[in-house]
C-alpha positions as CSV (number, residue, x, y, z in Angstrom):
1,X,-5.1,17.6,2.7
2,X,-7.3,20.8,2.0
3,X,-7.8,20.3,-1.4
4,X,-10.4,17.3,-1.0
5,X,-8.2,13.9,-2.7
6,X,-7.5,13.0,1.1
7,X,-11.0,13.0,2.4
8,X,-12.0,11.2,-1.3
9,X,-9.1,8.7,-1.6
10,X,-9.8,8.0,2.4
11,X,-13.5,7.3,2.2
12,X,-13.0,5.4,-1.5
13,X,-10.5,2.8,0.7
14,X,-12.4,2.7,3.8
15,X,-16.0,1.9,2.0
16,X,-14.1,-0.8,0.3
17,X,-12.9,-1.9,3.6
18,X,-16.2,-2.4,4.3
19,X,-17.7,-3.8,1.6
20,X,-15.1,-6.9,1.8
21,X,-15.4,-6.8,6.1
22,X,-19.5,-7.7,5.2
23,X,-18.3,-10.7,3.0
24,X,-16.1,-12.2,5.5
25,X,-17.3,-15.4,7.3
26,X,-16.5,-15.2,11.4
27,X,-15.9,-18.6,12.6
28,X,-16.9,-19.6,16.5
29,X,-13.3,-19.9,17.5
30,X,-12.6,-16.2,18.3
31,X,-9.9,-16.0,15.8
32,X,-10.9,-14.4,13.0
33,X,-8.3,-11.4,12.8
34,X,-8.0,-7.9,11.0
35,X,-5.1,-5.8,11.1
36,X,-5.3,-2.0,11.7
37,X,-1.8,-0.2,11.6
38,X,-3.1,2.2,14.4
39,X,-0.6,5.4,14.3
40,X,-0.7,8.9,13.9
41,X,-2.7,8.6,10.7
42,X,-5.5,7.6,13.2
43,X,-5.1,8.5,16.7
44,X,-2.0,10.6,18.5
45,X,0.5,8.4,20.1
46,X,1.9,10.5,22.3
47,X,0.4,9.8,25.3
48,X,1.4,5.9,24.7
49,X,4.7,6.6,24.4
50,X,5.2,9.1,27.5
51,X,4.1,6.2,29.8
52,X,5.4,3.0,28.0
53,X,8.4,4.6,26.4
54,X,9.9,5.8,22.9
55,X,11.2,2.8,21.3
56,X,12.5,-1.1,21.5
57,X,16.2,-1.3,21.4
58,X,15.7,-5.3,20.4
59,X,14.4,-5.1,17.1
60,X,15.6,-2.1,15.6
61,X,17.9,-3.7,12.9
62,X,14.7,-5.0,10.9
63,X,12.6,-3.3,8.1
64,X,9.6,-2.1,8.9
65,X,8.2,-4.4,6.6
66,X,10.6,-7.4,7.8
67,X,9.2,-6.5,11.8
68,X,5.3,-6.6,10.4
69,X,5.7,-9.7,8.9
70,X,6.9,-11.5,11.3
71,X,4.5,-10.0,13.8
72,X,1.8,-11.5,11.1
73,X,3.2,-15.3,11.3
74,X,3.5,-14.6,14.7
75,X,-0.2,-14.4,14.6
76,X,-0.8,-17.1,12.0
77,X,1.3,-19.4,14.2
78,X,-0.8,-19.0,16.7
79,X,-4.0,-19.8,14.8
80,X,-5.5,-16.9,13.9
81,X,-7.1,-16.1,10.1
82,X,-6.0,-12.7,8.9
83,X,-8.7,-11.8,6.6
84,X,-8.0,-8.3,6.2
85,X,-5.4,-5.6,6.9
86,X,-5.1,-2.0,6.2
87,X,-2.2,0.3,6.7
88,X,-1.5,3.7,5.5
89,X,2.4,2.2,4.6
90,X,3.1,-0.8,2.1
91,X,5.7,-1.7,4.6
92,X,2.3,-2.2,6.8
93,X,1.3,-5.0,4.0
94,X,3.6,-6.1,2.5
95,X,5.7,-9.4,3.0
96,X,4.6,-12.8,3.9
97,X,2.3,-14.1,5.6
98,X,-0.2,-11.2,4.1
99,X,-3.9,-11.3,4.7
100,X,-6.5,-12.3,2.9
101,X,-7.0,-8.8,1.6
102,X,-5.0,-6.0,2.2
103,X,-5.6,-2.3,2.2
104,X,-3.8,0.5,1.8
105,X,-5.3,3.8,3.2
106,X,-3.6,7.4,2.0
107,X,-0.9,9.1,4.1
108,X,-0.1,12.7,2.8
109,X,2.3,13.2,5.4
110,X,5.0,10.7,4.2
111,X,6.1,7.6,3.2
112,X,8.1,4.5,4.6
113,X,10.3,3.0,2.1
């Protein structure tokens, strides 16, 4: 992270990010959707999870990649247009129903297989 490649590879993804976000065409129906995996990589979490707790007993037999995607149909299902998501995880894009364009940003802390 000191050497540079983050801050490169990290501004490289996000200006293409926003060079596809300027194409896309927002409809009038309010559900035009992109999807951010917000986590450490971003913000700190910590102070979520001391008030709303540490984890969901329900759902942890799936993949993180099996939970995503069906938290995207969820939202395809309920008529919104996923034009873009980005993720620092493949698990955070990969799967079906995937965006229209998906993004993957670096993470040089780990990696979710």
């Amino acid at each position: 992270m000191k050497g540079g490649m983050y801050l490169s590879d990290s501004e490289v993804a996000f200006d293409n990010m926003l060079a596809y976000a300027a194409t896309v065409e927002v409809g009038s129906d309010g559900n035009d959707a992109w999807i951010f995996d917000v986590d450490e990589t971003i913000i700190s979490n910590l102070p979520f999870y001391k008030r709303y707790g540490y984890g969901n007993t329900t759902e942890t037999n799936d993949t993180a990649s099996v939970f995503k995607s069906r938290r995207r149909e969820e939202l395809v299902k309920e008529g919104y247009k996923l034009h873009g998501c980005s993720g620092d995880q493949w698990s955070d894009l990969v799967g079906y129903p995937m965006a229209r364009r998906i993004f993957k940003v670096p993470n040089p802390m780990y990696y979710v297989a």
